[in-house]
C-alpha positions in Angstrom: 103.3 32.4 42.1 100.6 29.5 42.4 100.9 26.4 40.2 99.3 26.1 37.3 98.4 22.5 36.0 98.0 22.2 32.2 97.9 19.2 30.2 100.0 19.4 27.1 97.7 18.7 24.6 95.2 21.2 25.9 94.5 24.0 23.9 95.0 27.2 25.9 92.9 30.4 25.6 94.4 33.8 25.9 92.6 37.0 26.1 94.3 40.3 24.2 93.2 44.0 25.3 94.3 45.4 22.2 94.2 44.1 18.2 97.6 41.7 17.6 99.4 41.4 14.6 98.1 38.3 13.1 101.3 36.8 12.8 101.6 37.6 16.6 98.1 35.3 16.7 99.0 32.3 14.2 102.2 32.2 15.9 100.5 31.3 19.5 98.1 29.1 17.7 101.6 26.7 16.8 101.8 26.6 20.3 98.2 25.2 20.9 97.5 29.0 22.1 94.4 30.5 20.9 94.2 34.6 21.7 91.0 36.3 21.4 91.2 40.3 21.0 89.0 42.3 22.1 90.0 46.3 22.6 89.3 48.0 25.9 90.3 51.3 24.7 89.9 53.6 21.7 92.3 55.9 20.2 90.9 59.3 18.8 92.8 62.4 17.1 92.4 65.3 19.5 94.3 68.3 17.9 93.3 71.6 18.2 94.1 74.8 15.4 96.7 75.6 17.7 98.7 72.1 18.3 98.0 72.2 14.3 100.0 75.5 13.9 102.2 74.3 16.5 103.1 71.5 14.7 104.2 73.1 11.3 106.2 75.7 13.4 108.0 73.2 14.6 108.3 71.3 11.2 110.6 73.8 10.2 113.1 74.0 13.5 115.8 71.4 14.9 113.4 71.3 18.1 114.1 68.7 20.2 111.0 66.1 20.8 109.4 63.3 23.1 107.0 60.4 22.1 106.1 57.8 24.6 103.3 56.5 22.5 103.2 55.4 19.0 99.4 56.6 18.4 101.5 60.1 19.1 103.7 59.3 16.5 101.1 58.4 14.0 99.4 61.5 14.2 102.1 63.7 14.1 103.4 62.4 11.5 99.7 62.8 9.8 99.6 66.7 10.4 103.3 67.1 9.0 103.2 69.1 5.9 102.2 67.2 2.7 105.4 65.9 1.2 107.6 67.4 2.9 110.9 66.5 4.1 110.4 64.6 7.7 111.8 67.7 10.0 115.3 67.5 11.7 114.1 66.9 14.9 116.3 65.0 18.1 113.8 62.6 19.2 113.8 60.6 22.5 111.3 58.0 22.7 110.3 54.9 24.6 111.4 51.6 22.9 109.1 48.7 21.7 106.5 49.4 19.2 107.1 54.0 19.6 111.0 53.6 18.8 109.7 50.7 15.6 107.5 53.9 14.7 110.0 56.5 14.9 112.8 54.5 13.2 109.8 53.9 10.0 109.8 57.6 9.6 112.8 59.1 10.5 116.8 58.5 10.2 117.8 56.4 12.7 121.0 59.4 13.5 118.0 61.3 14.1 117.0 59.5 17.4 119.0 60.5 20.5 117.8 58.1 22.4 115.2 55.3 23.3 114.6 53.7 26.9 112.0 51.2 28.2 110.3 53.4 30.0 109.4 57.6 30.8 111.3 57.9 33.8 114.9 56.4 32.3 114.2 58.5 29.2 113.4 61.6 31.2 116.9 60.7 33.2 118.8 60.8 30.1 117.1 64.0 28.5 118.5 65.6 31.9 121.8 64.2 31.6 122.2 65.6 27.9 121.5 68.7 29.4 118.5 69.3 27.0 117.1 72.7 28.4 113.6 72.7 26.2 111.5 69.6 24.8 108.2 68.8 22.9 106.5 65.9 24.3 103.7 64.8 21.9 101.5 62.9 24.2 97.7 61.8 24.9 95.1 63.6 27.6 96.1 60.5 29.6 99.6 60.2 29.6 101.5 59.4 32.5 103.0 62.1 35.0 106.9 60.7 35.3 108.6 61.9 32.4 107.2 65.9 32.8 107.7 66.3 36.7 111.2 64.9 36.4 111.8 67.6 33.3 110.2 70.1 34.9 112.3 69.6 38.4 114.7 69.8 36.5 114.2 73.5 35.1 113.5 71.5 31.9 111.1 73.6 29.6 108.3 71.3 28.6 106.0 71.7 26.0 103.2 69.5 25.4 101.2 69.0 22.9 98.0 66.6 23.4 97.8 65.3 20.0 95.7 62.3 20.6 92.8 61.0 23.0 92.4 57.5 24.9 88.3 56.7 25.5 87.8 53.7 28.1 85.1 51.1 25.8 84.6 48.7 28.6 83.1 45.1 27.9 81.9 42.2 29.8 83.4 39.1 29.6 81.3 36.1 29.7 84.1 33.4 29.6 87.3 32.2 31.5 90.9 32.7 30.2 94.0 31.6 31.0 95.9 34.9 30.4 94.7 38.2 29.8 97.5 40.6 28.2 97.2 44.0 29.3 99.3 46.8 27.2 98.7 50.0 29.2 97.0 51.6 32.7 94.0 52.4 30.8 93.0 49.2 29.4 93.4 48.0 32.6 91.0 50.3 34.2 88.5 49.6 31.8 88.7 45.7 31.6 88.0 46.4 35.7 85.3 48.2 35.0 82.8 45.3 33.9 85.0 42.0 34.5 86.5 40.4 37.6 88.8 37.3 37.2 89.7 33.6 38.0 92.3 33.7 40.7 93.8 30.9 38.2 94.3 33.6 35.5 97.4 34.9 34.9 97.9 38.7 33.8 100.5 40.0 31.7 101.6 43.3 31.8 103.4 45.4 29.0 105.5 47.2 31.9 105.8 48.2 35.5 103.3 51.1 35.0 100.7 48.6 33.8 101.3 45.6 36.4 100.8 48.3 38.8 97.1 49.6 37.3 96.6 45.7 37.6 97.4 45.6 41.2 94.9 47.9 42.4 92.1 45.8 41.2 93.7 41.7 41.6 95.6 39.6 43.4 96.4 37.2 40.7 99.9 36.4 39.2 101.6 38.9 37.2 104.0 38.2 34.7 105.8 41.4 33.2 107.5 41.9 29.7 111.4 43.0 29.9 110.6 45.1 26.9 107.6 47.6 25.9 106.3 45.4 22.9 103.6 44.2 21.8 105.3 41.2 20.1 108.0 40.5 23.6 104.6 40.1 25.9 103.2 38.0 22.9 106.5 35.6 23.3 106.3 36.0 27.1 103.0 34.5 27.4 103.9 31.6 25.1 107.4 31.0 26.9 105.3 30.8 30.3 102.8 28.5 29.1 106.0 26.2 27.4 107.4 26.0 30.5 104.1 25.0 32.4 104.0 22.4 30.0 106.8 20.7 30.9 106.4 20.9 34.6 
């Protein structure tokens, strides 16, 4: 990893690929850390009559279900039956801002299990010997989780509930991080911008440091924990530390 002067009194600029928290945002700013977002992808319902009917069907049965994305959650949870009782599903879902989801709407004895990423929560669905799931996902979701189930002799239902649309934008100035929360933002950011070799990218996961590495050479720094806050605090802990070099 290359080193990276900074004065302490200089304010830092940090470029985010999806909308923050604004706490997340005034928080950095404490830090002399001002982060710009600016969204590389958009989120759109995709649901078709039969996901719809799908979805009530299984609104009434102790099915056992897969999220590894909290926009999936949000629009499940929208189609459920008007006030009715959330369903007595076993849910498995990826941690960080999907398993903060989950736990909002449902029981927290109603979640199996919750794992940093799709392969170790794929791992764990095959150890429990779960012999049919319902993975609520997007048309881009990632292949890991359903070829391990499916090697498995896993039954695997999925149900594309959700779509992610690439809004690429050029970038006329230089940060000194850009936070990247999934492969796709990554491809679209790519699409229009190249980078400083000074700037460092931070990554939500493995998945999305590896998007990253098919398009720059520049430092990657790589959150322990699928959240938008934890990359957030990573960035500022990285910066702190530059600081006082």
């Amino acid at each position: 990893m290359p080193t990276v002067f900074i004065m302490k009194d200089r304010n830092l600029r940090i470029l985010s690929t999806r909308p923050l928290d604004e706490a997340l945002v005034e928080k950095a700013s404490f830090k002399h850390i001002t982060i710009t977002t600016l969204p590389f992808i958009e989120i759109k319902k995709l649901v078709t009559n039969e996901v719809s009917r799908q979805i009530e069907m299984l609104s009434k049965l102790p099915a056992t279900v897969v999220f590894t994305s909290m926009n999936a959650v949000e629009v499940v949870v929208d189609l459920l039956p008007a006030n009715a009782v959330m369903p007595g599903w076993k849910l498995y879902c990826i941690g960080g801002a999907t398993f903060t989801l989950v736990k909002k709407y449902w029981a927290y004895d109603s979640i199996a299990f919750t794992a940093k990423n799709a392969t170790d929560l794929a791992k764990k669905i095959t150890a429990d010997k779960i012999t049919n799931i319902h993975f609520f996902c997007g048309n881009k979701r990632r292949e890991e989780l359903p070829e391990i189930l499916r090697a498995e002799n896993i039954m695997v239902n999925e149900l594309v509930v959700y779509e992610t649309i690439d809004t690429p934008v050029k970038i006329e100035e230089d940060y000194n991080a850009i936070l990247f929360f999934s492969p796709s933002a990554v491809n679209s950011f790519f699409t229009s911008n190249q980078v400083s070799p000074d700037t460092i990218l931070f990554a939500i996961g493995n998945t999305t440091a590896n998007a990253i590495k098919q398009f720059s050479s520049n430092s990657i720094v790589v959150s322990e924990f699928p959240a938008r806050d934890q990359l957030v605090d990573k960035a500022i802990e990285y910066f702190d530390r530059e600081r006082l070099r």
